[in-house]
C-alpha positions as CSV (number, residue, x, y, z in Angstrom):
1,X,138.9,75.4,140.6
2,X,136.0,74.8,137.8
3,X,133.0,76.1,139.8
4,X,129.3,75.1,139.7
5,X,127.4,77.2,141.8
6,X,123.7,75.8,142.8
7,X,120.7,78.2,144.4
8,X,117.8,76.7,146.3
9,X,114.8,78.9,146.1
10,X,111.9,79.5,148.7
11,X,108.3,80.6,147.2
12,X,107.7,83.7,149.2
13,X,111.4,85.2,147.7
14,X,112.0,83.7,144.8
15,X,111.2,86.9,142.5
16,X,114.0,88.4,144.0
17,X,116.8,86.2,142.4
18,X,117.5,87.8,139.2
19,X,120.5,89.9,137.9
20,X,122.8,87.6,140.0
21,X,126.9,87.8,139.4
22,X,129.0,84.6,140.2
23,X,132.7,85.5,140.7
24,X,135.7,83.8,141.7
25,X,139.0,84.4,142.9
26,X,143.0,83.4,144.6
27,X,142.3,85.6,147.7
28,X,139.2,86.8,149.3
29,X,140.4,90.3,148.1
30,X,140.7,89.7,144.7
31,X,137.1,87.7,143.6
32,X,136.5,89.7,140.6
33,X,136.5,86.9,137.7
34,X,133.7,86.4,136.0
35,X,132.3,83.1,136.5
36,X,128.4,83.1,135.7
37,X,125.2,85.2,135.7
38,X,121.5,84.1,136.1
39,X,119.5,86.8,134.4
40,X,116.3,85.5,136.2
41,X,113.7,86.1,137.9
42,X,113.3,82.6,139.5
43,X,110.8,80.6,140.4
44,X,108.9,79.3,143.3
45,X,110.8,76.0,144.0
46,X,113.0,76.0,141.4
47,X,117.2,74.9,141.6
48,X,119.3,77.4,139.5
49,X,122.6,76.0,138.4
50,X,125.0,78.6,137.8
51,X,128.0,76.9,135.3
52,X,131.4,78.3,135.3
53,X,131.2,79.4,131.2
54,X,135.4,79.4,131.8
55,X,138.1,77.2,133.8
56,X,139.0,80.1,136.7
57,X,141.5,79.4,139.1
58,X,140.1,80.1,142.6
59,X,139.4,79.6,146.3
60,X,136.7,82.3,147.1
61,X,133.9,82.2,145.5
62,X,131.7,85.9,145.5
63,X,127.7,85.8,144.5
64,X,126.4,89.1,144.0
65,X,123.8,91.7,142.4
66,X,123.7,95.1,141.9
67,X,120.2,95.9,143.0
68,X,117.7,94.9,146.0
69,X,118.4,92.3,149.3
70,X,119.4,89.4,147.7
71,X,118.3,86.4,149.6
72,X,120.0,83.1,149.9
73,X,118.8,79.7,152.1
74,X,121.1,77.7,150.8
75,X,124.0,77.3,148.4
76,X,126.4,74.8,146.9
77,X,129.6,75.3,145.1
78,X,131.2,72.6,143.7
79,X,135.0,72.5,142.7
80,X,137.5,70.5,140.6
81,X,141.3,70.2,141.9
82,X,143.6,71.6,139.4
């Protein structure tokens, strides 16, 4: 599956969204290849569009950081069949 992932933002949050990890993966156990990172932070309002730098193979689709809540109101992931 080619994967673009796209992240709404809210205002109040926003700040929050930065050192995020896209991965993707076969089985919901195995999501561990790397697909995208936003360094960040974002912006009030703004639409982050997270691009698939490679072709992965996938079903599941893991977005992630390391630090702090992160914060999600809504999200899009868009596919190609292969």
């Amino acid at each position: 599956m080619r994967t673009q992932t796209v992240l709404g933002l809210v205002k109040y949050v926003a700040f929050r969204l930065q050192d995020v990890s896209v991965t993707v993966g076969l089985t919901e156990s195995d999501v561990n290849t790397p697909c995208g990172f936003f360094a960040g932070p974002g912006k009030a309002s703004e639409l982050v569009v997270i691009d698939c730098t490679t072709l992965p193979r996938g079903r599941f689709v893991k977005i992630s950081k390391t630090t702090e809540a992160l914060t999600l109101c809504e999200v899009d992931v868009f596919g190609v069949p292969v």
